[in-house]
PyMOL Python script that loads the backbone (N, CA, C, O; Angstrom):
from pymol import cmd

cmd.read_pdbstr("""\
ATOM      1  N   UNK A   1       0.835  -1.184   0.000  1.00  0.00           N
ATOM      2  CA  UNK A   1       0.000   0.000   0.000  1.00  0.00           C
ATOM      3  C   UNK A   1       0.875   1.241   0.000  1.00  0.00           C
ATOM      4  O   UNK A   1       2.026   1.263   0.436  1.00  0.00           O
ATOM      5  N   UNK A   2       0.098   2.480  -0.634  1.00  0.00           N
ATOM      6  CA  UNK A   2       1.376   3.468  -0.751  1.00  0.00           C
ATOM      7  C   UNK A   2       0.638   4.590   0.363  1.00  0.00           C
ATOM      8  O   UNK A   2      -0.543   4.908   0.222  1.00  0.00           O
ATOM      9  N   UNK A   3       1.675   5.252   1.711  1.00  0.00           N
ATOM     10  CA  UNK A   3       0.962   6.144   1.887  1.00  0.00           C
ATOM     11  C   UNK A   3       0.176   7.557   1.215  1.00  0.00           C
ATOM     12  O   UNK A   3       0.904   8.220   0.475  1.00  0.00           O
ATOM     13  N   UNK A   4      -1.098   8.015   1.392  1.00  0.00           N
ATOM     14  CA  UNK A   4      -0.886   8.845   1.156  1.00  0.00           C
ATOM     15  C   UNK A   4      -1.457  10.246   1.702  1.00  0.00           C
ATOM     16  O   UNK A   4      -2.579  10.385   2.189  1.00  0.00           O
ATOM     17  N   UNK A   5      -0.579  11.176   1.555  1.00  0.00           N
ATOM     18  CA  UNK A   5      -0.743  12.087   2.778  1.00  0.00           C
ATOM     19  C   UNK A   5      -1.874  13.210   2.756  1.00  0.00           C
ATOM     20  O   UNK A   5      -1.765  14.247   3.412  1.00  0.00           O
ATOM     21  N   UNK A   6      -2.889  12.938   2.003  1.00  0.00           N
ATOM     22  CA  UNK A   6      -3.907  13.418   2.283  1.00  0.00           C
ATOM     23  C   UNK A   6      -5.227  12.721   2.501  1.00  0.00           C
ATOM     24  O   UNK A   6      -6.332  13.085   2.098  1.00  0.00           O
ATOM     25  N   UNK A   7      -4.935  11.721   3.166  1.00  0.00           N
ATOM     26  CA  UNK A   7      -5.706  11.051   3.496  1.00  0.00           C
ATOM     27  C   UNK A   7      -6.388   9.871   3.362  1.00  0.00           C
ATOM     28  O   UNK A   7      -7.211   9.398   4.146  1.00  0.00           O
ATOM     29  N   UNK A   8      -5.847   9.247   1.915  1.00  0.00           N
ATOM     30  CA  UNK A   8      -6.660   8.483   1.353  1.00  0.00           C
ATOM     31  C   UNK A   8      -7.697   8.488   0.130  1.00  0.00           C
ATOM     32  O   UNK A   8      -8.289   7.650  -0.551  1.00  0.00           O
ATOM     33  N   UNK A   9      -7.597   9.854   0.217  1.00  0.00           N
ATOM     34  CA  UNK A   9      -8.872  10.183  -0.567  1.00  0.00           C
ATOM     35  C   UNK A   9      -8.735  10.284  -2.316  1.00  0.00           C
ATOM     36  O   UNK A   9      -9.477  10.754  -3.178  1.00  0.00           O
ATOM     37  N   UNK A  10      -7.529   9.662  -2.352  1.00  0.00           N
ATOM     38  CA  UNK A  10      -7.305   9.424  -3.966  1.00  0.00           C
ATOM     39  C   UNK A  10      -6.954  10.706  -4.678  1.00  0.00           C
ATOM     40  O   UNK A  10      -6.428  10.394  -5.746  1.00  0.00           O
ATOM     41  N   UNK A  11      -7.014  11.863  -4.559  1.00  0.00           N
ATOM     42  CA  UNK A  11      -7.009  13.274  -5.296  1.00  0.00           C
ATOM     43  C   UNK A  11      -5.144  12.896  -5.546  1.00  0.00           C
ATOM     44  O   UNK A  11      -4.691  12.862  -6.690  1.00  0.00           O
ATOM     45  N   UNK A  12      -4.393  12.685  -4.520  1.00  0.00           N
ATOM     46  CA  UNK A  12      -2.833  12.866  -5.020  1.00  0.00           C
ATOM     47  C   UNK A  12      -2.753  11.316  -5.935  1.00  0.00           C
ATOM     48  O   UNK A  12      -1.819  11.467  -6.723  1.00  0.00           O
ATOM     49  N   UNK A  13      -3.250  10.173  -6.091  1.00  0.00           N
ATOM     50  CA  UNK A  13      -2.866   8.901  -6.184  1.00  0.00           C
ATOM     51  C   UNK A  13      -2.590   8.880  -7.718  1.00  0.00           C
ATOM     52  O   UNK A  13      -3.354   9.541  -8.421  1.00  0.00           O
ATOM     53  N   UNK A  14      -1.945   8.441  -8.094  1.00  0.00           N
ATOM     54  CA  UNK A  14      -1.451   8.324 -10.019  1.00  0.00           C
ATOM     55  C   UNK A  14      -1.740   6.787  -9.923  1.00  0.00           C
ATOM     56  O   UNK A  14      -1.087   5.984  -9.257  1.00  0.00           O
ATOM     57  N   UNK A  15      -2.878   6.505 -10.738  1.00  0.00           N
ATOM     58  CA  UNK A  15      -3.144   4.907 -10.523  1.00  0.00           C
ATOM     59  C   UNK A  15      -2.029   4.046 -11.725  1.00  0.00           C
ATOM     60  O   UNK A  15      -1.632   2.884 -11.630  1.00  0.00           O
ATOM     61  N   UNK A  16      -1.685   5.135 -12.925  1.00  0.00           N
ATOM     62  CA  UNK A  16      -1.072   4.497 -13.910  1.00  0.00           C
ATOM     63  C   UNK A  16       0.274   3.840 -13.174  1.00  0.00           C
ATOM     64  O   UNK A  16       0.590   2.654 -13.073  1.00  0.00           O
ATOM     65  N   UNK A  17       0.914   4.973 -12.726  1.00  0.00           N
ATOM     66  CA  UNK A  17       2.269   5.316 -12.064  1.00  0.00           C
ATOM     67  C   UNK A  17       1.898   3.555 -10.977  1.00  0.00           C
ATOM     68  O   UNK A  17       2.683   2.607 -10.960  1.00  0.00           O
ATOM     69  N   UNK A  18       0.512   3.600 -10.200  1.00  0.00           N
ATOM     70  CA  UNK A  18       0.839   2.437  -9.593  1.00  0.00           C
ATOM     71  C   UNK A  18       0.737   0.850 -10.213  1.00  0.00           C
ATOM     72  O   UNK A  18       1.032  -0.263  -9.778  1.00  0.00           O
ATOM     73  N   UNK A  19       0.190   1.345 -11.391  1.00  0.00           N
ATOM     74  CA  UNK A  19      -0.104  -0.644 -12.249  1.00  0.00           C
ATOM     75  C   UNK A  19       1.608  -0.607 -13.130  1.00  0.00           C
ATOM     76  O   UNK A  19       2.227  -1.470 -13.751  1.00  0.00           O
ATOM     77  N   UNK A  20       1.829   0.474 -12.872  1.00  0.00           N
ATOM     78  CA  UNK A  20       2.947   0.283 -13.910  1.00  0.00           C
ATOM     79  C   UNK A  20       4.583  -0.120 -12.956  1.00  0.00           C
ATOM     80  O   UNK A  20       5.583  -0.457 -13.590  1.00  0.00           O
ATOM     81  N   UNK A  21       4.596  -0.008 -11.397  1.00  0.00           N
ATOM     82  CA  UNK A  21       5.514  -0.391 -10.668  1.00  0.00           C
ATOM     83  C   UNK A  21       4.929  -1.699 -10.171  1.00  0.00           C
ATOM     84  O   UNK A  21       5.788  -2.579 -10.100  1.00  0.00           O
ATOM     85  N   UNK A  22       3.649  -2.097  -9.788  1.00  0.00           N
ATOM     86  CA  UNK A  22       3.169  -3.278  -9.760  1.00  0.00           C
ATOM     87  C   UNK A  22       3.736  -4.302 -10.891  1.00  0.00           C
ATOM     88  O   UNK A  22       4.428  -5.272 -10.582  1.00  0.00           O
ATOM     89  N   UNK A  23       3.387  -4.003 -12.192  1.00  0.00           N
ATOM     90  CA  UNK A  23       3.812  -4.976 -13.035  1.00  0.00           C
ATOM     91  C   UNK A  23       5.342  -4.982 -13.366  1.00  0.00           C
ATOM     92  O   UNK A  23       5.862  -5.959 -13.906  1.00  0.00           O
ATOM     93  N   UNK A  24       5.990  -3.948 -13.052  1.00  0.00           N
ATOM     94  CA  UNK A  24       7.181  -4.125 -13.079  1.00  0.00           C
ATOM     95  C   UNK A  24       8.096  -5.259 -12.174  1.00  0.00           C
ATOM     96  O   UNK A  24       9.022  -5.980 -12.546  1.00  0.00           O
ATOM     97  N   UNK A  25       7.456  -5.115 -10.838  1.00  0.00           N
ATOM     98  CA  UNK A  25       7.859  -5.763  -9.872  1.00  0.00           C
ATOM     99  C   UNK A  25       7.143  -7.576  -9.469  1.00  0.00           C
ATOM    100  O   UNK A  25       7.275  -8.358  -8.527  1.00  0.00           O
ATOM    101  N   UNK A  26       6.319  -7.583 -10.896  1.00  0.00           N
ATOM    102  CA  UNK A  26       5.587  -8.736 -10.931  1.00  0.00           C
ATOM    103  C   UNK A  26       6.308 -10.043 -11.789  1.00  0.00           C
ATOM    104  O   UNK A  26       6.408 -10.041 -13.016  1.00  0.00           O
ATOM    105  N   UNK A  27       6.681 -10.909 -11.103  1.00  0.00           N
ATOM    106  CA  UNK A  27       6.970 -12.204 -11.639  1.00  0.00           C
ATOM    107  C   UNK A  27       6.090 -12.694 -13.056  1.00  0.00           C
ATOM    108  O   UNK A  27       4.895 -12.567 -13.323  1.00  0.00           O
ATOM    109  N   UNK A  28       7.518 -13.468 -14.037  1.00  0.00           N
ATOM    110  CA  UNK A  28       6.239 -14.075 -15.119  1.00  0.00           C
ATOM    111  C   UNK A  28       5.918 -12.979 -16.239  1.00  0.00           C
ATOM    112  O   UNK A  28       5.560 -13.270 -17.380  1.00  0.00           O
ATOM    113  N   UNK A  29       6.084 -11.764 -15.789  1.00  0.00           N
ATOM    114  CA  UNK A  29       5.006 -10.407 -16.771  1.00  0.00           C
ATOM    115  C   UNK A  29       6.267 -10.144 -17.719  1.00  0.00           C
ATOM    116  O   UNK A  29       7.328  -9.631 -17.364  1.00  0.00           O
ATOM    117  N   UNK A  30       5.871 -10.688 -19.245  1.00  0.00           N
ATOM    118  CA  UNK A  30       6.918 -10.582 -20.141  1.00  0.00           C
ATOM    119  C   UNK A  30       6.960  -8.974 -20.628  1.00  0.00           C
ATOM    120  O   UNK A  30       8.004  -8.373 -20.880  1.00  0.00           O
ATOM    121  N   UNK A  31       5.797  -8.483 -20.696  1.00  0.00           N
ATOM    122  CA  UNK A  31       5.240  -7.780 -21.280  1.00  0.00           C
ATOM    123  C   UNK A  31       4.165  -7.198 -20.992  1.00  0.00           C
ATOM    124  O   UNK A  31       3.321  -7.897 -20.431  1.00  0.00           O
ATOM    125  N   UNK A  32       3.734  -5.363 -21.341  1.00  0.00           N
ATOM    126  CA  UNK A  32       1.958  -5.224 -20.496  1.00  0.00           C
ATOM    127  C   UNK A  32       2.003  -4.073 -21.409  1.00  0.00           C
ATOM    128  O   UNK A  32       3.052  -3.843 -22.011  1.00  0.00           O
ATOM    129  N   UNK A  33       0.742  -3.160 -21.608  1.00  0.00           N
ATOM    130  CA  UNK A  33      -0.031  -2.351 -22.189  1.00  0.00           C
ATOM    131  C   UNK A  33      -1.240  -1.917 -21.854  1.00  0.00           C
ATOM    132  O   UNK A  33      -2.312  -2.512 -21.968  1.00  0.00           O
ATOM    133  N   UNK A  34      -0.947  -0.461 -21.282  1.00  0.00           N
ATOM    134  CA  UNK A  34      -2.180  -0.094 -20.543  1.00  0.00           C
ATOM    135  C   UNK A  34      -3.016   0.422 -21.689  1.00  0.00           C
ATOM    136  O   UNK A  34      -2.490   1.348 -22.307  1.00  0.00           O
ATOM    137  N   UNK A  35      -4.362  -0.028 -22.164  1.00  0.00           N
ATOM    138  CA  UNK A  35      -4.905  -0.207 -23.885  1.00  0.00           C
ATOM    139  C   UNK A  35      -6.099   0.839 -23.290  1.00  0.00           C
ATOM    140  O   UNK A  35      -6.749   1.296 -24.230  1.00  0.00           O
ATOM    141  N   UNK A  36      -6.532   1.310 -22.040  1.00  0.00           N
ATOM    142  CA  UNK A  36      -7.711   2.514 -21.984  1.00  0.00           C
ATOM    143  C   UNK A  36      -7.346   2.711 -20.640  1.00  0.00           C
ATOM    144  O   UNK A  36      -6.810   1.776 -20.043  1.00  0.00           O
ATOM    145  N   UNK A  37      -7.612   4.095 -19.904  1.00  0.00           N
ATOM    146  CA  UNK A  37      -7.368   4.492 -18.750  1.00  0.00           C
ATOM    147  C   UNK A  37      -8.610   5.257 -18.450  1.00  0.00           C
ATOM    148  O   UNK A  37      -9.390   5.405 -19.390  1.00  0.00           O
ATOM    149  N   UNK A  38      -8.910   5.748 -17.337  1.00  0.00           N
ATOM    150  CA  UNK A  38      -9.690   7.106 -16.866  1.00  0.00           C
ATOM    151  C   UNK A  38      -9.336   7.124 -15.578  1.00  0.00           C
ATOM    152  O   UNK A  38      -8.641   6.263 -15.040  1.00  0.00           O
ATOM    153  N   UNK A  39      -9.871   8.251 -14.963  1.00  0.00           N
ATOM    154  CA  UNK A  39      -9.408   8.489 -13.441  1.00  0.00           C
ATOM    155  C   UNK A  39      -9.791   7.353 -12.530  1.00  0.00           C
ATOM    156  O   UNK A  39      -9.171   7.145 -11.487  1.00  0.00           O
ATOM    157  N   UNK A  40     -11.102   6.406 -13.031  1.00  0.00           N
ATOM    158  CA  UNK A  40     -11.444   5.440 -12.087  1.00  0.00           C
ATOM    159  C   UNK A  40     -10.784   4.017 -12.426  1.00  0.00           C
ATOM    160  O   UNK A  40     -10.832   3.057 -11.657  1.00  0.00           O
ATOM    161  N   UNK A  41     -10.103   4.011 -13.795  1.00  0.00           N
ATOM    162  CA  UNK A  41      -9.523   2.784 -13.762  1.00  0.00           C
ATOM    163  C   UNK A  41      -8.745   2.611 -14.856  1.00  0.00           C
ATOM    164  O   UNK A  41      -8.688   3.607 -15.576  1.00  0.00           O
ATOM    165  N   UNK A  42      -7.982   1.446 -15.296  1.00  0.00           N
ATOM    166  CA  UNK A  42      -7.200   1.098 -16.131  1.00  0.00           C
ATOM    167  C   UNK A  42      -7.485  -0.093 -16.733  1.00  0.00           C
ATOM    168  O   UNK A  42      -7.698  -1.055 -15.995  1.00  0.00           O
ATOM    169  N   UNK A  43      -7.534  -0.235 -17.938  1.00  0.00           N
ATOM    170  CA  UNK A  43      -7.351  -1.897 -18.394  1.00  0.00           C
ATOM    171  C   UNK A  43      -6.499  -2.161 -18.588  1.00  0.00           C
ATOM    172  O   UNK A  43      -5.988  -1.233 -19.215  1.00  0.00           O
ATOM    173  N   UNK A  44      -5.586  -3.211 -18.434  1.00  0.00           N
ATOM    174  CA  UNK A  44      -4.230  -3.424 -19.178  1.00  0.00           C
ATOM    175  C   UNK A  44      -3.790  -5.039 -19.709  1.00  0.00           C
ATOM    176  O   UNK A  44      -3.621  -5.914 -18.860  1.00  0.00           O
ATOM    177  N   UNK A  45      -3.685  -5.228 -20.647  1.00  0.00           N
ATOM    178  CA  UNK A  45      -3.292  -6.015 -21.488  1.00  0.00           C
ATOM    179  C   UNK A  45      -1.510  -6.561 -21.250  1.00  0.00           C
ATOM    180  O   UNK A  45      -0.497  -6.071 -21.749  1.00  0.00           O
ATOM    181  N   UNK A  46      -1.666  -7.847 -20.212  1.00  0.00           N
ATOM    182  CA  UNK A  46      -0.135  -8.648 -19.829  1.00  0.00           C
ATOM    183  C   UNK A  46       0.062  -9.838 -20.223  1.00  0.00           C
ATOM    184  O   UNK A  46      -0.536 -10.846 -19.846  1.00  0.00           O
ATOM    185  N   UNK A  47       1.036  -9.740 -21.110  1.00  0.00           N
ATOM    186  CA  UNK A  47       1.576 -10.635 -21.433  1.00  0.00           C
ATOM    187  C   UNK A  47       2.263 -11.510 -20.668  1.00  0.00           C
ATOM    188  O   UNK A  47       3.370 -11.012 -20.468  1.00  0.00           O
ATOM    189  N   UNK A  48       2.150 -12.786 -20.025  1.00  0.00           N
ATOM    190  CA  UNK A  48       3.017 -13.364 -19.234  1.00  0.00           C
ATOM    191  C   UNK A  48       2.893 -14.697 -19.162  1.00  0.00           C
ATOM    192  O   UNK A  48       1.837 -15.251 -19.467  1.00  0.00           O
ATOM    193  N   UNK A  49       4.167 -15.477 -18.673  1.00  0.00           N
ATOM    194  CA  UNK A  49       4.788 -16.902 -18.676  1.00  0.00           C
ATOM    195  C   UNK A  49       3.659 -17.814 -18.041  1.00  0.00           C
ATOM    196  O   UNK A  49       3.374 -17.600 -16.863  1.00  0.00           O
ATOM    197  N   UNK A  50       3.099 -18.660 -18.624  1.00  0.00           N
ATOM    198  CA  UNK A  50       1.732 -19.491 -18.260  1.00  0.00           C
ATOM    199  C   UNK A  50       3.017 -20.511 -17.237  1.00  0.00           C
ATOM    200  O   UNK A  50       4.237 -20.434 -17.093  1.00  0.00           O
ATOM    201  N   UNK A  51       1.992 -21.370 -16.728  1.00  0.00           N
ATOM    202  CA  UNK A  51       2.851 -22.345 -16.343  1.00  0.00           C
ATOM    203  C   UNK A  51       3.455 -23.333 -17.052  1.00  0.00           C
ATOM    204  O   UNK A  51       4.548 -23.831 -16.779  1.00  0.00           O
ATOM    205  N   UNK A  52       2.689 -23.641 -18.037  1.00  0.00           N
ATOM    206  CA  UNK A  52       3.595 -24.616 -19.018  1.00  0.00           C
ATOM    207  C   UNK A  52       4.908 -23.903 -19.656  1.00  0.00           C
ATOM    208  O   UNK A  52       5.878 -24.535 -20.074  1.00  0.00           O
ATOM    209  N   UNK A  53       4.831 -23.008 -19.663  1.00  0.00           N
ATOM    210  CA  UNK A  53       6.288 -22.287 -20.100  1.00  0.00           C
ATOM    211  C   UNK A  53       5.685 -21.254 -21.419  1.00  0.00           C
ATOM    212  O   UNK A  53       6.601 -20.697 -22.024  1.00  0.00           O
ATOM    213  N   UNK A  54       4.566 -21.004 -21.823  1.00  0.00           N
ATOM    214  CA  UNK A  54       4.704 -20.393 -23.284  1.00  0.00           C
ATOM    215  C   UNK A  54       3.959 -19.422 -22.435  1.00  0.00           C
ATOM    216  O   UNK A  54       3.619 -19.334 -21.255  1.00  0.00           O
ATOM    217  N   UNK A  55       3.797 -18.413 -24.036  1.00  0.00           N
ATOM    218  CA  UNK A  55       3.211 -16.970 -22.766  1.00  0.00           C
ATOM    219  C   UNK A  55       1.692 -16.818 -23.679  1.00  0.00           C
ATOM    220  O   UNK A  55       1.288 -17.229 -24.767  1.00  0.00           O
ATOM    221  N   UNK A  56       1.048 -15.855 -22.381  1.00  0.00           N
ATOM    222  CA  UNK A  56      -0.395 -15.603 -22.716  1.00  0.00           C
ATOM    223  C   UNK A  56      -0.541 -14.245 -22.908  1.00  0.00           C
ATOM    224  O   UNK A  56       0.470 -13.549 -23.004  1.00  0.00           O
ATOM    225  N   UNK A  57      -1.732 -13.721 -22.985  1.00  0.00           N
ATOM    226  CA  UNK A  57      -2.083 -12.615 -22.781  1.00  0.00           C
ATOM    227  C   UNK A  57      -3.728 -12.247 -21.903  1.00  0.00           C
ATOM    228  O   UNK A  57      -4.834 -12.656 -22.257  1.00  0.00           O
ATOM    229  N   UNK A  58      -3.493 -11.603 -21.024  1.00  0.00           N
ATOM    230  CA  UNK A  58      -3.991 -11.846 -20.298  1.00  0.00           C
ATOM    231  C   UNK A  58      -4.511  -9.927 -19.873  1.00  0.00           C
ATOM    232  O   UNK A  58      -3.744  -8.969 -19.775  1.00  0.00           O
ATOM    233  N   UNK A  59      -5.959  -9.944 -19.715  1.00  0.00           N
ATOM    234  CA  UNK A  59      -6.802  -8.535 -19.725  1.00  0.00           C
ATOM    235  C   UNK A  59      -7.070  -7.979 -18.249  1.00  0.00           C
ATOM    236  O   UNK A  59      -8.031  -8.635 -17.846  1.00  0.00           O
ATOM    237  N   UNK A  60      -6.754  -7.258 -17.448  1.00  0.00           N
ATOM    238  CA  UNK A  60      -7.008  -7.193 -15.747  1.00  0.00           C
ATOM    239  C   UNK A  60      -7.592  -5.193 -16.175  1.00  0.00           C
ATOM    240  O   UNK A  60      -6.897  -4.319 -16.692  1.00  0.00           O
ATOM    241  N   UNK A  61      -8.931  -5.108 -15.736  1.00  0.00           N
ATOM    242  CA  UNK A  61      -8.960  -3.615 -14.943  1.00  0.00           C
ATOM    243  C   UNK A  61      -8.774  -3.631 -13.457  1.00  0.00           C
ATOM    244  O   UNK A  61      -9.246  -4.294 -12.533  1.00  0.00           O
ATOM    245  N   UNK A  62      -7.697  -2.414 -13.597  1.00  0.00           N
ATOM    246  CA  UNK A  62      -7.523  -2.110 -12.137  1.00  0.00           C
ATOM    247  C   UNK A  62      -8.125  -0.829 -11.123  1.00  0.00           C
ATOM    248  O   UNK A  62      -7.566   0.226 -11.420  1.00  0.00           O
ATOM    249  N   UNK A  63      -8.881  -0.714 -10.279  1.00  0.00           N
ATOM    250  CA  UNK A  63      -9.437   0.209 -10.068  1.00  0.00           C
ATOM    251  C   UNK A  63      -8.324   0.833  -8.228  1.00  0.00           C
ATOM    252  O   UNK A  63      -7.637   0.167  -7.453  1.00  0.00           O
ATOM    253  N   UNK A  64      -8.592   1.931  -8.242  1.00  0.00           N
ATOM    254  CA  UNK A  64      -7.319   2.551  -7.222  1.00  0.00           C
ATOM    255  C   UNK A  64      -8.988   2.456  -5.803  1.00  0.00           C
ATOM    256  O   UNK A  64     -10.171   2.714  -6.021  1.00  0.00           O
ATOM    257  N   UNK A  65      -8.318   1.998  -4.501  1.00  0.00           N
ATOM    258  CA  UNK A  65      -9.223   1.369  -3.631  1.00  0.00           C
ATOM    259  C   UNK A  65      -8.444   2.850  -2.521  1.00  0.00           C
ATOM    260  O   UNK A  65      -7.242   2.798  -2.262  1.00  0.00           O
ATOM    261  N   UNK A  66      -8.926   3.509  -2.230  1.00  0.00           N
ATOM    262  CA  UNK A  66      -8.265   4.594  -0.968  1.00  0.00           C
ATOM    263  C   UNK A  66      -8.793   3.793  -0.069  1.00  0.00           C
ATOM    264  O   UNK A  66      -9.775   3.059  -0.173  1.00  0.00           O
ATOM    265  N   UNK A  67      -7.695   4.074   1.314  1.00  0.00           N
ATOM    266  CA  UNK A  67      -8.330   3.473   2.474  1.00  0.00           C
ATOM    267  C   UNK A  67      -8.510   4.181   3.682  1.00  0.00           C
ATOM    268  O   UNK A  67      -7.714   5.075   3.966  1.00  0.00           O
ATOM    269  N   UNK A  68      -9.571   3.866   4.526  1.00  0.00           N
ATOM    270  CA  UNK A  68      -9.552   4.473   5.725  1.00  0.00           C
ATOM    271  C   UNK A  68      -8.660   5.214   6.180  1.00  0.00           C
ATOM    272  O   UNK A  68      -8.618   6.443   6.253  1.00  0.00           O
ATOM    273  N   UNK A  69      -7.575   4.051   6.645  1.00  0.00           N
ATOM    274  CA  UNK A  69      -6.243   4.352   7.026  1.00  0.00           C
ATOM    275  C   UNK A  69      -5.383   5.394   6.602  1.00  0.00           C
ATOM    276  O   UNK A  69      -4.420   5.629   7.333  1.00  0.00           O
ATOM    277  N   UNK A  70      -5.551   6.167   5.423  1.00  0.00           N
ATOM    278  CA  UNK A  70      -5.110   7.041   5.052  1.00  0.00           C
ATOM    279  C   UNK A  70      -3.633   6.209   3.507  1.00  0.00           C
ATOM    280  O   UNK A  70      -2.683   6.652   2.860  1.00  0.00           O
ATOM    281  N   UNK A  71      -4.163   5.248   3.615  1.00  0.00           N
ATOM    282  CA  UNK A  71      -3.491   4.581   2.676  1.00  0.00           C
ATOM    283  C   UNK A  71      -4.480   4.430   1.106  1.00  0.00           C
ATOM    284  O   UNK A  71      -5.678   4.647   0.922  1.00  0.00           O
ATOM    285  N   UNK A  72      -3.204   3.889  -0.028  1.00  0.00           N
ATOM    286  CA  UNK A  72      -3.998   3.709  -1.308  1.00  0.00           C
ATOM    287  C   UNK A  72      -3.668   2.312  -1.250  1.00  0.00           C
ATOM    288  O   UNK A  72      -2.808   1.785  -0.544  1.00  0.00           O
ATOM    289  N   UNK A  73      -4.813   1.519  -2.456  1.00  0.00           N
ATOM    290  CA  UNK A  73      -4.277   0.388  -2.338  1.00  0.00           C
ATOM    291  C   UNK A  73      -4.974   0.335  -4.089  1.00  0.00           C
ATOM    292  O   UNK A  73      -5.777   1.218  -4.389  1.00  0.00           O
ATOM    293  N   UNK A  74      -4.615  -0.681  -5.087  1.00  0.00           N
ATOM    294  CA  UNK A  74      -5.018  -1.568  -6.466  1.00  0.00           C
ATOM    295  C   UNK A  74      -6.066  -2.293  -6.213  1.00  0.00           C
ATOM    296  O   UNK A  74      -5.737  -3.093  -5.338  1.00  0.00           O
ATOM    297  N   UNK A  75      -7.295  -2.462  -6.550  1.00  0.00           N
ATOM    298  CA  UNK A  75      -7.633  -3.839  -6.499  1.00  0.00           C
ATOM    299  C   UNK A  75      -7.707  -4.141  -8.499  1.00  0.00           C
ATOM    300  O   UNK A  75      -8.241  -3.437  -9.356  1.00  0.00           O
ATOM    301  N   UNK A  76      -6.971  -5.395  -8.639  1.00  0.00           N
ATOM    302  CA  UNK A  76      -6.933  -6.338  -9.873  1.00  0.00           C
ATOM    303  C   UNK A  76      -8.320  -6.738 -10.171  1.00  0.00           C
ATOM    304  O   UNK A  76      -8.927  -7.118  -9.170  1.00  0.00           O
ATOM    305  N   UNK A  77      -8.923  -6.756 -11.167  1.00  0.00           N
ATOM    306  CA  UNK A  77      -9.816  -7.664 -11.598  1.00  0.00           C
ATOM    307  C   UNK A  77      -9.562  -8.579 -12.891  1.00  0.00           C
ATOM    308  O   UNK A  77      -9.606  -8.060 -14.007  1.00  0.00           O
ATOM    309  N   UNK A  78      -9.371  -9.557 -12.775  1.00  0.00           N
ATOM    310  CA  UNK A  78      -8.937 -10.462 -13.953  1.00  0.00           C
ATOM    311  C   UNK A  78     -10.195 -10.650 -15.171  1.00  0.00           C
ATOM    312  O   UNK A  78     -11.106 -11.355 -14.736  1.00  0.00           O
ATOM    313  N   UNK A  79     -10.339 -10.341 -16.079  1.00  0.00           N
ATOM    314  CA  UNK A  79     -11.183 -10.100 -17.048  1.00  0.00           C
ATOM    315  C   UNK A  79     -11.303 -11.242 -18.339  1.00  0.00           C
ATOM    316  O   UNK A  79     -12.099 -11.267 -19.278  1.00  0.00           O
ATOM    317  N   UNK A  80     -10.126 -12.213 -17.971  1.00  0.00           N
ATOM    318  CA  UNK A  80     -10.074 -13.386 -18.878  1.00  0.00           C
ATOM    319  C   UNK A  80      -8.489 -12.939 -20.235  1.00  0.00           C
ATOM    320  O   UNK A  80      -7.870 -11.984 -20.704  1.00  0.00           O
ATOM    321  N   UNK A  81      -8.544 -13.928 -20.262  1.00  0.00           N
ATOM    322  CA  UNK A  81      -7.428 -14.181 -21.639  1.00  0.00           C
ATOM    323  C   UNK A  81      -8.253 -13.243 -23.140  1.00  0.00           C
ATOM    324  O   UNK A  81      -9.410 -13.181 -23.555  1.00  0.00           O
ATOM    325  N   UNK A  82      -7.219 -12.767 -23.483  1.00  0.00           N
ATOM    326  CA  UNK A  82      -7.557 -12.039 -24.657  1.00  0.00           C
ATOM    327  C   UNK A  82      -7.328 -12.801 -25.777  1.00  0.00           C
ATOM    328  O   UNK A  82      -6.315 -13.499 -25.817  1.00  0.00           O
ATOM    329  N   UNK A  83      -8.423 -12.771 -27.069  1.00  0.00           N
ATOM    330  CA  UNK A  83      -8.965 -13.442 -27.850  1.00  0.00           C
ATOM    331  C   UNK A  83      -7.260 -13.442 -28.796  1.00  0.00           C
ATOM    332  O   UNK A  83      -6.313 -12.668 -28.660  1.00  0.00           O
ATOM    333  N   UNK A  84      -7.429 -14.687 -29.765  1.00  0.00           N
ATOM    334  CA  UNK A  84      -6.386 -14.445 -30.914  1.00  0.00           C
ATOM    335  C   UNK A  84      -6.977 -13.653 -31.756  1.00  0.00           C
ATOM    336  O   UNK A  84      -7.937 -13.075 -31.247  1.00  0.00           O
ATOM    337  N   UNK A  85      -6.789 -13.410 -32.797  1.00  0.00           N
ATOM    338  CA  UNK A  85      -7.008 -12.669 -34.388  1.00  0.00           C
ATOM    339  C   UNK A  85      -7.619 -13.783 -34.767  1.00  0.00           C
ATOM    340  O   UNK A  85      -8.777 -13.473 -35.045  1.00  0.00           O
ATOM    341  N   UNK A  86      -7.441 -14.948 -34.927  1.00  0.00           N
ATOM    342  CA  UNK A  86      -8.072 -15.686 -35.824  1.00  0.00           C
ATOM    343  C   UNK A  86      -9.095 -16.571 -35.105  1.00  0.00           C
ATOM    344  O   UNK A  86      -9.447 -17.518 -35.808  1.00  0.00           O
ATOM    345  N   UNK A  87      -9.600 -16.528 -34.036  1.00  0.00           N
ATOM    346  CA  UNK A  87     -10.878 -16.775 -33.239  1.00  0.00           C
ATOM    347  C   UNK A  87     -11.983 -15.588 -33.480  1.00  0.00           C
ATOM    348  O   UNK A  87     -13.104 -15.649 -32.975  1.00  0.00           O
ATOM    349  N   UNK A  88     -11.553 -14.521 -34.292  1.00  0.00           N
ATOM    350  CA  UNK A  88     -12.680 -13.593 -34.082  1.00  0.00           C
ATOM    351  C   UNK A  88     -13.812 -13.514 -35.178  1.00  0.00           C
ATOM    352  O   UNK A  88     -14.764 -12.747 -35.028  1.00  0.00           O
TER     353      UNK A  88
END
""", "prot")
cmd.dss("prot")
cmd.show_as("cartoon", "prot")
cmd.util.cbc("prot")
cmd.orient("prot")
């Protein structure tokens, strides 16, 4: 969680700035693309190491959660695997 010093209340919070040190610091993530943003959320498009070893792509909006506490926090929503080109 990142403090923040006005309270929580999201006005200072850069949600990009936070999916984008999240996925940096995320295991597996070959690759990511934040593909639409607005102040309430992000979609982003990650590419990353399945368990069998080959990679996916994979769709999460993230919405910025302020907390009581005077803290920010991400919550992930996993949105499913993104389609091929030739399934469409």
């Amino acid at each position: 969680m990142v403090p923040s010093p006005v309270g929580g209340n999201g006005n200072d919070f850069d949600l990009k700035r936070a999916v984008n040190e999240e996925l940096d610091a995320r295991d597996g993530v070959l690759d990511y693309e934040i593909t639409d943003s607005s102040p309430e959320h992000v979609l982003v498009k990650v590419t990353e190491t399945s368990e069998d070893g080959d990679s996916r792509d994979i769709l999460y909006r993230i919405q910025h959660e302020p907390r009581p506490d005077g803290t920010d926090d991400t919550h992930w929503e996993y949105l499913g695997p993104v389609a091929d080109e030739e399934s469409r």
